[in-house]
C-alpha positions as CSV (number, residue, x, y, z in Angstrom):
1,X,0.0,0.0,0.0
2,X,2.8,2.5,0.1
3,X,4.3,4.5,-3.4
4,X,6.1,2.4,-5.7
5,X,9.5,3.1,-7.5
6,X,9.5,3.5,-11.2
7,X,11.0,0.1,-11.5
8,X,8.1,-1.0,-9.9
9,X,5.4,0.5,-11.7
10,X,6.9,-1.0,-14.7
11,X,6.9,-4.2,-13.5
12,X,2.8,-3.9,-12.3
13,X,2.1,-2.1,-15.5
14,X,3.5,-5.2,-17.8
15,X,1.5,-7.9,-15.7
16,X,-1.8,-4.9,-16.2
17,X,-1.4,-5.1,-20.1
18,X,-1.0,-8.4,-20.2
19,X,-4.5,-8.9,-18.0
20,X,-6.3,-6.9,-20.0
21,X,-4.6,-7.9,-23.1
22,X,-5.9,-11.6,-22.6
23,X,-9.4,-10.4,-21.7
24,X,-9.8,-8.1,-24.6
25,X,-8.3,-10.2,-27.5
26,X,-9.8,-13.7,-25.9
27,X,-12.0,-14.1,-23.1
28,X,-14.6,-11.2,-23.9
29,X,-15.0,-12.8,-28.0
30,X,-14.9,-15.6,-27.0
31,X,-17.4,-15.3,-24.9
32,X,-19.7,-12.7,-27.0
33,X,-18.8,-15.3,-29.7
34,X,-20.9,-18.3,-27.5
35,X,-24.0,-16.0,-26.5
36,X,-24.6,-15.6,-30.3
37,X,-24.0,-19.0,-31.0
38,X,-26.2,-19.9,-27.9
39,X,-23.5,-22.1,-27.1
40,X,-23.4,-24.5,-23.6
41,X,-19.5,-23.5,-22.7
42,X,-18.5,-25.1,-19.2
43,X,-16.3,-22.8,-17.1
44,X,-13.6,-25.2,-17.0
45,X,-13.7,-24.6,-20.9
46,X,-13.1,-21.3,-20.9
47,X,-10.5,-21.2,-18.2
48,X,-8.5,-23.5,-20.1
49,X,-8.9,-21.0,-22.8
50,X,-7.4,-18.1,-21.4
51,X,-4.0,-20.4,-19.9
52,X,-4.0,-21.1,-23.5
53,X,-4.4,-17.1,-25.1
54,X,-1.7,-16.0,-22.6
55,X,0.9,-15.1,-24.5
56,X,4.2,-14.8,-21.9
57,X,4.5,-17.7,-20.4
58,X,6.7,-16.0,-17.9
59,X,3.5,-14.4,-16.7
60,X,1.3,-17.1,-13.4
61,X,-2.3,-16.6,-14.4
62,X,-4.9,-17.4,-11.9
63,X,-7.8,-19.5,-13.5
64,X,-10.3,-20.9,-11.7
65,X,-13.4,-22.7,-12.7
66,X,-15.8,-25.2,-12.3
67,X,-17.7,-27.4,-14.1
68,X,-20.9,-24.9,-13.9
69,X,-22.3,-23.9,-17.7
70,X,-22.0,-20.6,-18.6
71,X,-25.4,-18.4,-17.7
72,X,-26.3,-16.1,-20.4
73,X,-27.6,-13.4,-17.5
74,X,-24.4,-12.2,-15.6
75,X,-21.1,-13.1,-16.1
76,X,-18.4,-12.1,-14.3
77,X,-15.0,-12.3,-15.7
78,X,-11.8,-12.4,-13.1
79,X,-8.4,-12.3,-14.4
80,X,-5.1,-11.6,-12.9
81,X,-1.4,-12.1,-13.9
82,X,1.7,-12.5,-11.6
83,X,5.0,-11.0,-12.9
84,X,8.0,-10.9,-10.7
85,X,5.9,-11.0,-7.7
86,X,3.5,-8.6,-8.5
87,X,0.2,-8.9,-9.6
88,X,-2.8,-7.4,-11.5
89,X,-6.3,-8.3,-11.6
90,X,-9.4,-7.1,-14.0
91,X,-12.8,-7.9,-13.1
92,X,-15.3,-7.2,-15.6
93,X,-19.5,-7.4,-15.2
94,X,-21.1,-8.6,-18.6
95,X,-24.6,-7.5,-18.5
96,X,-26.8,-10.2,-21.3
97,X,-29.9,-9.0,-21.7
98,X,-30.5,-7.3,-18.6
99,X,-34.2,-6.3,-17.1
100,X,-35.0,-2.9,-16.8
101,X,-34.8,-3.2,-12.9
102,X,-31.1,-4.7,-13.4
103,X,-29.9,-2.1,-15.7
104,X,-31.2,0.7,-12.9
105,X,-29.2,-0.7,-10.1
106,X,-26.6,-1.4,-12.3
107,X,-26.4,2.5,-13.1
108,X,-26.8,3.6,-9.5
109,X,-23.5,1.5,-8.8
110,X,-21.7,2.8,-11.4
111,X,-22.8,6.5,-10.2
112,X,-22.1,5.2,-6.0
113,X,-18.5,4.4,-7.9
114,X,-18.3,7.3,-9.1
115,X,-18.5,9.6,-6.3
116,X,-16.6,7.4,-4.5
117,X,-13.7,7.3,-6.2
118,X,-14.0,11.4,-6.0
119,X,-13.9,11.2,-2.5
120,X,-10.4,9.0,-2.6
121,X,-7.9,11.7,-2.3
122,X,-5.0,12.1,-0.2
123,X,-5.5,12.0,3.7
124,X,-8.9,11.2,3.4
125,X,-9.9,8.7,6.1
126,X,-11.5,5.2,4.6
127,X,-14.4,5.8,7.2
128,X,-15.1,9.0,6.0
129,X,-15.2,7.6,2.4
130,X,-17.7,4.4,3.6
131,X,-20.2,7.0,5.5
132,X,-20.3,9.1,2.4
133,X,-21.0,6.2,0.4
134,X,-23.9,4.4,3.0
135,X,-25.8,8.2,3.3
136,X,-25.3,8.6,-0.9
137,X,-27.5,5.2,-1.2
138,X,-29.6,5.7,2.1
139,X,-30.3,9.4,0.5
140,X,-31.4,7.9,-2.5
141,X,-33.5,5.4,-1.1
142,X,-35.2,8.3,0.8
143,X,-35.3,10.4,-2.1
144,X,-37.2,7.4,-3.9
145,X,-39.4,6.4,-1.3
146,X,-40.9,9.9,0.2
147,X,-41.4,10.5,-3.7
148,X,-44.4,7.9,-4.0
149,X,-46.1,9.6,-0.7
């Protein structure tokens, strides 16, 4: 949790590219690839897919599966790449065909990221950054609720 050196931001930014490098050019078509097929992909399938994509095999990926089918509803895609003791992990959310009621609270977390990640600045206090966050979404819920009185 402290700065980096240079060196070391290096280092972290080569095991970053390579993450998203992997998700980007494989797992994501692939996977956009079997919802239009309306294909029945096991987990295990696809995990052995991206050990296979990665392309420096100095670079320890984490994959782990199981032997679940992929759910065309939400998937959520974990990656992350060791390089010289560092690591780097991407977590993406792929919406497939979301409902309406998804899609809302799926805007009001990206918005609750948002502001969140305005109030992460230098000698901020974590608790001061959770209490923001809890009254933003109990305001809303307020805001929502005393609007139907």
């Amino acid at each position: 949790m402290r700065s980096k050196e240079d060196s070391e931001v290096i280092t972290i930014k080569k095991a970053f590219l390579v993450t998203v490098d992997v998700f980007k050019k494989y797992l994501k078509n692939h996977i956009m690839e079997i919802i239009e097929a309306d294909e029945k992909v096991k987990h295990a399938k696809l995990s052995e897919g991206v050990e296979q994509a990665r392309t420096d095999k100095s670079l320890k990926f984490s994959a782990f599966s199981d032997k679940s089918y992929l759910h065309f509803g939400s998937i959520i895609c974990a990656l992350g790449a060791r390089y010289k003791s560092y690591c780097s992990n991407v977590i993406r959310t792929l919406l497939v065909n979301p409902t309406q009621p998804i899609q809302k609270h799926y805007t009001f977390l990206l918005n609750l990221e948002e502001e969140l990640l305005k109030m992460m600045i230098p000698d901020k206090k974590l608790s001061e950054v959770f209490d923001f966050g809890m009254d933003y979404a109990i305001g809303l819920e307020f805001r929502k609720n005393s609007s139907k009185l």
